[in-house]
C-alpha positions as CSV (number, residue, x, y, z in Angstrom):
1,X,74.7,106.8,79.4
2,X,71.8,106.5,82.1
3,X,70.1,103.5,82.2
4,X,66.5,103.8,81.9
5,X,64.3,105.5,85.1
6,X,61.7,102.4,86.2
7,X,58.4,103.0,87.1
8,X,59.4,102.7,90.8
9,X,62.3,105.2,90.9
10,X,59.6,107.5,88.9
11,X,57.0,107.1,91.8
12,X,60.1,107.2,94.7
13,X,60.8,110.3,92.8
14,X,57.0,112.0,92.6
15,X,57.0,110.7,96.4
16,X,60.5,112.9,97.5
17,X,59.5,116.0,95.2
18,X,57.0,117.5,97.9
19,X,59.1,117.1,101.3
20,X,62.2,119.5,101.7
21,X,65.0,117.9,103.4
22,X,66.5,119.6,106.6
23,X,69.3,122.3,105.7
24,X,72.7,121.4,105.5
25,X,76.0,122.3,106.4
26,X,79.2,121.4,106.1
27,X,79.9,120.3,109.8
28,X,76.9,117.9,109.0
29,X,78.8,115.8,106.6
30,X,81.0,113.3,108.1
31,X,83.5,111.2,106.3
32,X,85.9,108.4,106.9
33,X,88.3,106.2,105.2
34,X,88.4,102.6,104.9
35,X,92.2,100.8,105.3
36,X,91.9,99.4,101.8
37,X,91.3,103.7,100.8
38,X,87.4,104.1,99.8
39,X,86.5,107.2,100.7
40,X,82.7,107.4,102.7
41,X,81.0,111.0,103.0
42,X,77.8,110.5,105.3
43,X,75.0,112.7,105.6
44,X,72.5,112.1,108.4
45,X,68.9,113.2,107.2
46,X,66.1,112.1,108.7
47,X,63.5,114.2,107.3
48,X,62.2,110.9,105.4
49,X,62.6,107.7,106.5
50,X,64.9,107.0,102.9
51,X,68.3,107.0,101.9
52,X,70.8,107.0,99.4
53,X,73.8,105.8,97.9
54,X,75.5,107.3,95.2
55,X,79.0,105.6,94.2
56,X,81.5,107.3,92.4
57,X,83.6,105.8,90.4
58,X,86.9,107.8,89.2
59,X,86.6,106.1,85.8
60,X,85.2,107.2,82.3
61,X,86.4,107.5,78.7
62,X,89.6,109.6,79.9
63,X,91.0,106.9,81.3
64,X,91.0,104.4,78.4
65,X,93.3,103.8,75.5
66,X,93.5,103.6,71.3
67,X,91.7,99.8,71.6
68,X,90.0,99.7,74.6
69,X,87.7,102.6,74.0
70,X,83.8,102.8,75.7
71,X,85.2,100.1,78.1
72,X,84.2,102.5,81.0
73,X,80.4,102.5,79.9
74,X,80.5,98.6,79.2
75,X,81.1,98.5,82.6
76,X,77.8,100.3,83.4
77,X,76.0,97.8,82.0
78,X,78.0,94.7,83.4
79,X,77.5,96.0,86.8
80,X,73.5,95.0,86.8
81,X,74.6,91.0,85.3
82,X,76.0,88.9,88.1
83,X,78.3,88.1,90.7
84,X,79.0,85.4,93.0
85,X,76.3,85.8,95.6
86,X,73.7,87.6,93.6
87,X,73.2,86.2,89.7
88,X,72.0,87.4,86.7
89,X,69.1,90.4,87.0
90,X,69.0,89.9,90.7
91,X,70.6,93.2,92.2
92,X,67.5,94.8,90.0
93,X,65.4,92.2,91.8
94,X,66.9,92.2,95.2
95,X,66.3,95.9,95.3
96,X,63.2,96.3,94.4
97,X,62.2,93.7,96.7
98,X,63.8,95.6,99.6
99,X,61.7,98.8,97.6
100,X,64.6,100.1,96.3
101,X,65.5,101.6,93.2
102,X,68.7,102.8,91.0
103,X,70.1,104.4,88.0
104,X,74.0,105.0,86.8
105,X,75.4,107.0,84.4
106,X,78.9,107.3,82.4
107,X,80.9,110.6,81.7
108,X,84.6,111.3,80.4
109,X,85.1,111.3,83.9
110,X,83.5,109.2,86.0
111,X,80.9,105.9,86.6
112,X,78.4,107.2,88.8
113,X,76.2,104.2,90.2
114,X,72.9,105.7,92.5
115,X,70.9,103.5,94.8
116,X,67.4,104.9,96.6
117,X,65.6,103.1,99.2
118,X,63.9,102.5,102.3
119,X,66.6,103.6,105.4
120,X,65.5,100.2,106.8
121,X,66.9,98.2,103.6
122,X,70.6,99.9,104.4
123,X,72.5,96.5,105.0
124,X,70.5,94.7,101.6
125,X,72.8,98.1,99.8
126,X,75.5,97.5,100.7
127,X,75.6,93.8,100.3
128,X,74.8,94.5,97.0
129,X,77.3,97.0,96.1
130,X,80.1,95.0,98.0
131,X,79.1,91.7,96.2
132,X,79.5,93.1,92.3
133,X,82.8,95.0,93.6
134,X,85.1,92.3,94.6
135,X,82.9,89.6,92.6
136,X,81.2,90.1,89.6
137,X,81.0,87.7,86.9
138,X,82.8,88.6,83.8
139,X,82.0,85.4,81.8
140,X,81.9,85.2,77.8
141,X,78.3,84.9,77.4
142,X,77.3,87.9,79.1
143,X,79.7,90.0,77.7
144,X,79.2,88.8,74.1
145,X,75.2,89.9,75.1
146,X,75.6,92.9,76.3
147,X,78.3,94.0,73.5
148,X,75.5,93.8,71.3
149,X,73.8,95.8,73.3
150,X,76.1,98.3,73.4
151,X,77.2,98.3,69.6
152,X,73.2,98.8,68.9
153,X,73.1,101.5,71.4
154,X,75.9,103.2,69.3
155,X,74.6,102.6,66.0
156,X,71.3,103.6,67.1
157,X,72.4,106.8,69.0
158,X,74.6,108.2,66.1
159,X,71.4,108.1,63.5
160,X,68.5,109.1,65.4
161,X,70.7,112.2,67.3
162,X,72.2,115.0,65.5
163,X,73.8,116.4,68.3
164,X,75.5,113.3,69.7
165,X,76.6,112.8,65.7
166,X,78.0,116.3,65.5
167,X,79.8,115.8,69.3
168,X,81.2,112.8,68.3
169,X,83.0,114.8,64.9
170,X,83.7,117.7,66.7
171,X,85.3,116.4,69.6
172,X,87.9,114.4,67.3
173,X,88.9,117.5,65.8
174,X,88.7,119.8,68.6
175,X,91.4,117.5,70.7
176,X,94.8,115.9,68.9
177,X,96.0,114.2,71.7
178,X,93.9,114.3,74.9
179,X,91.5,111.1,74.9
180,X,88.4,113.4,75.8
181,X,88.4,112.9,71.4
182,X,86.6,110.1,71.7
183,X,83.2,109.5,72.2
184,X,82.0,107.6,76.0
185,X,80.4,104.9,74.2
186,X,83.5,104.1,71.8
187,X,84.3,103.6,68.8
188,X,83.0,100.8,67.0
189,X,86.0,98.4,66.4
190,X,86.7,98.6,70.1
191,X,83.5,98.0,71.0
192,X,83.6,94.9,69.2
193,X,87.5,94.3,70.4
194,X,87.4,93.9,73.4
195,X,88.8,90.6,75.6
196,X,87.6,89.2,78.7
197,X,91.2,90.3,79.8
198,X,91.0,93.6,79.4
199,X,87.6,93.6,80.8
200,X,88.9,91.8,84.0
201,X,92.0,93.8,84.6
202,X,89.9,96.8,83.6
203,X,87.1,95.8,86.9
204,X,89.9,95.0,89.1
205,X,91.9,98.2,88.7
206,X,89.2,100.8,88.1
207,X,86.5,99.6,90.8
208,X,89.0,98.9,93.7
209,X,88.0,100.7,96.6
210,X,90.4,102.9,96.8
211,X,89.4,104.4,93.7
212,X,85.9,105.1,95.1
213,X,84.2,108.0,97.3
214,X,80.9,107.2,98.1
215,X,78.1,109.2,99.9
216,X,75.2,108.0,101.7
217,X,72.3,110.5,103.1
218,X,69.5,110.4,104.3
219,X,67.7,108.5,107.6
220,X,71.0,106.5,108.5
221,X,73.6,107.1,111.6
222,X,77.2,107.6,111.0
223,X,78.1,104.8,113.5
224,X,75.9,102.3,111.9
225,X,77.2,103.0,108.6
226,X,81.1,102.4,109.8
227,X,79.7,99.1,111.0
228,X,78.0,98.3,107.9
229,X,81.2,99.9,105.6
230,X,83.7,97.6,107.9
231,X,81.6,94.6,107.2
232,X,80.3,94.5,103.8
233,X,83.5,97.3,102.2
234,X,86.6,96.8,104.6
235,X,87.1,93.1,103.3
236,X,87.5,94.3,99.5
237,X,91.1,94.9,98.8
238,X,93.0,97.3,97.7
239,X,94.7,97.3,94.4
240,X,97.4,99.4,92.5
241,X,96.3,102.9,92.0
242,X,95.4,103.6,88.1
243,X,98.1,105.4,86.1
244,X,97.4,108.6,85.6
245,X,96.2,110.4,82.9
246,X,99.4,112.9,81.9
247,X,98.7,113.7,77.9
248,X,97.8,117.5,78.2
249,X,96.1,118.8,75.0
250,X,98.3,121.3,72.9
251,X,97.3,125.0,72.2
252,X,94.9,124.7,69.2
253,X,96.7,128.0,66.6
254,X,93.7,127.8,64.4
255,X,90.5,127.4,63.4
256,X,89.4,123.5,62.9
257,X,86.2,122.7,60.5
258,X,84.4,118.9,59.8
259,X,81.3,118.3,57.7
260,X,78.9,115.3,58.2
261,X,76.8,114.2,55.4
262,X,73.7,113.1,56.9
263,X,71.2,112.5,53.8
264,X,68.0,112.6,56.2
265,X,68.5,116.0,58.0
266,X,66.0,118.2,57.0
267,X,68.1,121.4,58.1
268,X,71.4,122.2,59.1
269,X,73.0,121.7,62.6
270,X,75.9,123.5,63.9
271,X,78.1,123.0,66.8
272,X,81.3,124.9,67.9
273,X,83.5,124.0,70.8
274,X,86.2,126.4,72.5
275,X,88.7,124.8,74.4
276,X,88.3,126.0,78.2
277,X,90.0,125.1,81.9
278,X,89.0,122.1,83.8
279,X,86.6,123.1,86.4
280,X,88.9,123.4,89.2
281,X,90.0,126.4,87.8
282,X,89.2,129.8,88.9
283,X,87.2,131.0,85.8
284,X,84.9,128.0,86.0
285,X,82.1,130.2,87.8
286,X,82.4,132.6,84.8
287,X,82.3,130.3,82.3
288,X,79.5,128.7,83.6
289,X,77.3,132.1,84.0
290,X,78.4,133.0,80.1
291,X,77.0,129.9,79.1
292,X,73.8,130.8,80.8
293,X,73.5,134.3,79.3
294,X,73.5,132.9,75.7
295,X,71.4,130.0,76.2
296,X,69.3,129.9,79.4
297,X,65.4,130.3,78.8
298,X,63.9,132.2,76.4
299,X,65.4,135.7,77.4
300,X,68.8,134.5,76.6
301,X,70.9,136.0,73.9
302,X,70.5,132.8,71.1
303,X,67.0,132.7,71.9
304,X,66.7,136.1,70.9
305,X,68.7,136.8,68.0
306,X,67.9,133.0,66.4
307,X,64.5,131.0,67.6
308,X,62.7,134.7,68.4
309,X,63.6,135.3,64.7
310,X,63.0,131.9,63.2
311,X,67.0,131.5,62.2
312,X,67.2,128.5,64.3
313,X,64.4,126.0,65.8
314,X,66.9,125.7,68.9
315,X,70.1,127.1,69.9
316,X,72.2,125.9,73.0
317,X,75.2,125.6,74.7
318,X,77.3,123.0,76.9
319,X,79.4,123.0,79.4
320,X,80.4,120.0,81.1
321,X,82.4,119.5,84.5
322,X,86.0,118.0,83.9
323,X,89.0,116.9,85.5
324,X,91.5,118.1,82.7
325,X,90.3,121.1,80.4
326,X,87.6,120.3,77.9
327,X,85.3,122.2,75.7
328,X,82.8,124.9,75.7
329,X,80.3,124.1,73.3
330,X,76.9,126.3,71.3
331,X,75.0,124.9,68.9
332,X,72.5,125.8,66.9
333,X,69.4,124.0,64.6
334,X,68.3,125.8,61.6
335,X,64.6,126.4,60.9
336,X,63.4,125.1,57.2
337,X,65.3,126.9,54.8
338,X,68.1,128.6,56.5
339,X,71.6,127.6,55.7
340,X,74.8,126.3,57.8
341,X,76.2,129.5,56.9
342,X,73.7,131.6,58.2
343,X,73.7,129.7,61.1
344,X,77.7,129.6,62.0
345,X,77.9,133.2,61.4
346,X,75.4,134.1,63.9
347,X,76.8,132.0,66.5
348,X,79.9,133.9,66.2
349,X,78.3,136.9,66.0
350,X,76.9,136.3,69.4
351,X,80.3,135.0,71.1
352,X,82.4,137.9,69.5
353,X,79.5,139.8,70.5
354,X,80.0,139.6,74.2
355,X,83.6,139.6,74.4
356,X,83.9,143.0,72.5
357,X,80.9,144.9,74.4
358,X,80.8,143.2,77.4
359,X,77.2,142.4,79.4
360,X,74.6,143.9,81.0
361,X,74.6,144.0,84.8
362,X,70.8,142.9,84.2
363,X,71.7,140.3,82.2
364,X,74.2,138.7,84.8
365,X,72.1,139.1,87.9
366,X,68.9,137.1,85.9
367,X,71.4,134.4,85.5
368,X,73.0,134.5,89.0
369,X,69.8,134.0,90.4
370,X,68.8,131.0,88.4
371,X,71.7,129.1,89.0
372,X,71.6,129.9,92.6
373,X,67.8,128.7,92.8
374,X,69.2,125.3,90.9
375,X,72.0,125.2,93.5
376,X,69.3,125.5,96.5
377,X,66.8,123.3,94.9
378,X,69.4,120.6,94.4
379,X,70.3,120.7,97.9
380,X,66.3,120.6,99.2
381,X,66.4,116.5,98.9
382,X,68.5,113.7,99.8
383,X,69.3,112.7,96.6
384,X,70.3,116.3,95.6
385,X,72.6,116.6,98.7
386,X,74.2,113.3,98.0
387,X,75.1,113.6,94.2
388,X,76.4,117.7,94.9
389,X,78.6,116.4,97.2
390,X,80.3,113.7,95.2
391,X,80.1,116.3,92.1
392,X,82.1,118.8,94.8
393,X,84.9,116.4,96.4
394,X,85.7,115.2,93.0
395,X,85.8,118.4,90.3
396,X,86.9,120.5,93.2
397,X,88.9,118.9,95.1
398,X,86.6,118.9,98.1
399,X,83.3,118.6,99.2
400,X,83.0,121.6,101.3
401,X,83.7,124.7,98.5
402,X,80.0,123.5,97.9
403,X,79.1,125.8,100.4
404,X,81.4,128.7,98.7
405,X,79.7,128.0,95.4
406,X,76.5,130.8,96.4
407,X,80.0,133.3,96.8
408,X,81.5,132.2,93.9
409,X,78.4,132.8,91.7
410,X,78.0,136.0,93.3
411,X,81.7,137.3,92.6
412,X,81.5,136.9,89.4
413,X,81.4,140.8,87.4
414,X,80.6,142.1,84.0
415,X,84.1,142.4,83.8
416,X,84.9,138.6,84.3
417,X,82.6,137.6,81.9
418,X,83.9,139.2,79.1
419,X,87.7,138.8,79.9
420,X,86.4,134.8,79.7
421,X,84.7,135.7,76.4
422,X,87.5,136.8,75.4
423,X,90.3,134.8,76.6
424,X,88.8,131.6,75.6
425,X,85.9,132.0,72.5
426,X,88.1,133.4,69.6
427,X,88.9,132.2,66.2
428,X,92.0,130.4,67.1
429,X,90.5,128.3,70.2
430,X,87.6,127.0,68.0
431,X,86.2,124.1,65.8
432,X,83.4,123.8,63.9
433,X,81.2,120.9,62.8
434,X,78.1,121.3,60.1
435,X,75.5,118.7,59.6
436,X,73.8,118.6,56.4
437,X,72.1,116.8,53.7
438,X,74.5,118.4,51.2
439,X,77.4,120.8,51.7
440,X,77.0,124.0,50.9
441,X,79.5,125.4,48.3
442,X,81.0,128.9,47.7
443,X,79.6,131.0,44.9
């Protein structure tokens, strides 16, 4: 979960937004690897005097176990508490002083850490970075502190959101095996289960280096970041890699359904997931412009046929990026008076919709374009560049079929988007989750 924007990565942010960076290719990004195997990708980008460095971290909730659950997003917050040469709340401070800023987020996949800053204040990074990698300070204290933190955060998070309650359901019924069922923040009894043991061995086999690729962009030179990578992240040794994650989810035969009781919801929420490839697969470009035709803006298919007529106060879909396959996810909120019935079936209706008639070649060009306008506009800063290439050598294998992705969009036909309709929203590959104040009953 993203730690909350400061003021001063607000104002770095309002100060980027009018300055496009220089255009980019993929003979501009350099990369090298370390002897102890971290991976650095460099862009040199000197269109501001800033720079960036995003760390990625090939850890999240997949990689846990029955136990140890939300571990990986404990770790988010026990990044910012101490180590040996910068204590308690000083990488914040240190930062900040060097007019920094940062923010980090946890997925089923990965532990994405960001730093922005001055190009001048280059060496304060990665002093920073290398100091809570090979030291930080795992003492009882802390971590009985911040595991309140975290339990309230979970607590908190599952009453005043709907749709991270229904998720959380839905995702334990839509997978038997794969540990994609749990939620990224854990379940409750892990949370408070956890041993400094398993939080050290957890640190020291998750953030070795060689389990890192990290990018830095911006108003730096390749040859002074070797220099600074060989001082500050040579030193930090390697360690065994992880064990792999090798439980692959069995073909869902049927339909799966959950209901949560949730006495103060004031109308019904429902949210169906499909099981679909990880996104290295071929159909992920198809998948990803379906998910656009229902939901995106206000000419979308669910907009139309549920908020246009007052069905539903919102209606959505979800499709995250994934190293093994995951779900596929629409949604919808009912206006007052409209039942979880009403709701489900026109969901279905819309899905069944497009895999038995197909879509327009209208339809699919409006969406082509506004994903490729988000793909350019995420590459126009620094900060863009640095997190799409991560995203890219990571969920594709490689950073450089970033600059296929326009072609890959642009491939896509009528045809493949309903043979992915099709193949992968039907009866069989779905579950279903209702929120209500009271189940409805058959008459």
């Amino acid at each position: 979960m993203k730690r909350t924007l400061s003021a001063l990565t607000l104002a770095m942010g309002l100060a980027l937004a009018p300055f496009a960076s220089q255009a980019t290719t993929a003979a501009d990004i350099k990369s090298f690897t370390l002897d102890n195997g971290m991976k650095i990708m460099v862009l040199e980008d000197a269109s501001i005097p800033n720079a960036n460095m995003y760390l990625f971290w090939k850890v999240g909730s997949r990689n846990e176990a029955p136990g140890i659950t939300g571990i990986s997003h404990f770790f988010e917050h026990m990044m910012f508490n101490g180590s040996k040469k910068y204590g308690p709340k000083m990488f914040d401070r240190t930062m900040e002083a060097a007019g920094g800023a940062n923010n980090a987020y946890t997925t089923e996949n990965l532990t994405v850490y960001t730093d922005w800053f001055p190009a001048t204040a280059l060496e304060t990074i990665f002093d920073l970075e290398a100091d809570r990698i090979a030291n930080l300070d795992i003492n009882a204290k802390m971590v009985e502190s911040e595991r309140g933190v975290v339990t309230s955060e979970r607590s908190t998070g599952l009453e005043n959101s709907n749709i991270r309650a229904l998720m959380e359901e839905l995702k334990g019924v839509a997978f038997r095996a794969h540990p994609y069922s749990w939620p990224v923040i854990g379940h409750e009894s892990d949370i408070a289960a956890w041993t400094l043991e398993d939080l050290v061995q957890y640190h020291k086999t998750y953030y070795a280096p060689n389990n890192a690729v990290v990018v830095i962009a911006g108003d730096v030179k390749l040859d002074e970041v070797k220099s600074l990578a060989g001082k500050y992240f040579a030193p930090i040794p390697a360690q065994e890699p992880p064990r792999e994650v090798k439980t692959v989810e069995p073909l869902q035969k049927g339909e799966r359904r959950t209901f949560i009781h949730k006495a103060s919801a004031s109308t019904p929420n429902v949210m169906m997931a499909y099981h679909v490839p990880a996104t290295s697969h071929e159909d992920y470009y198809a998948l990803e412009l379906l998910a656009g035709i229902l939901s995106a803006g206000n000419s979308s298919r669910l907009y139309q046929s549920m908020v246009d007529s007052q069905l539903a106060l919102e209606a959505d879909t979800y499709f995250p990026m994934s190293f093994d396959p995951n779900l596929f996810y629409v949604y919808a909120v009912g206006a007052p008076g409209v039942t979880a019935a009403a709701l489900e079936q026109e969901l279905i209706a819309q899905t069944n919709r497009i895999a038995a008639e197909g879509v327009t070649e209208q339809e699919l060009e409006k969406i082509k374009n506004i994903k490729l306008m988000e793909f350019y506009r995420s590459m126009e800063t620094i900060n863009g560049k640095a997190n799409t290439l991560g995203t890219y050598e990571l969920f594709f294998g490689s950073f450089d079929k970033l600059f296929n992705a326009p072609e890959a969009y642009n491939k896509v036909s009528t045809a493949d988007i309903q043979r992915v309709a099709q193949t992968y929203l039907k009866r069989a590959n779905r579950s279903v989750a209702v929120l209500a104040a009271e189940e409805e009953m058959d008459k």
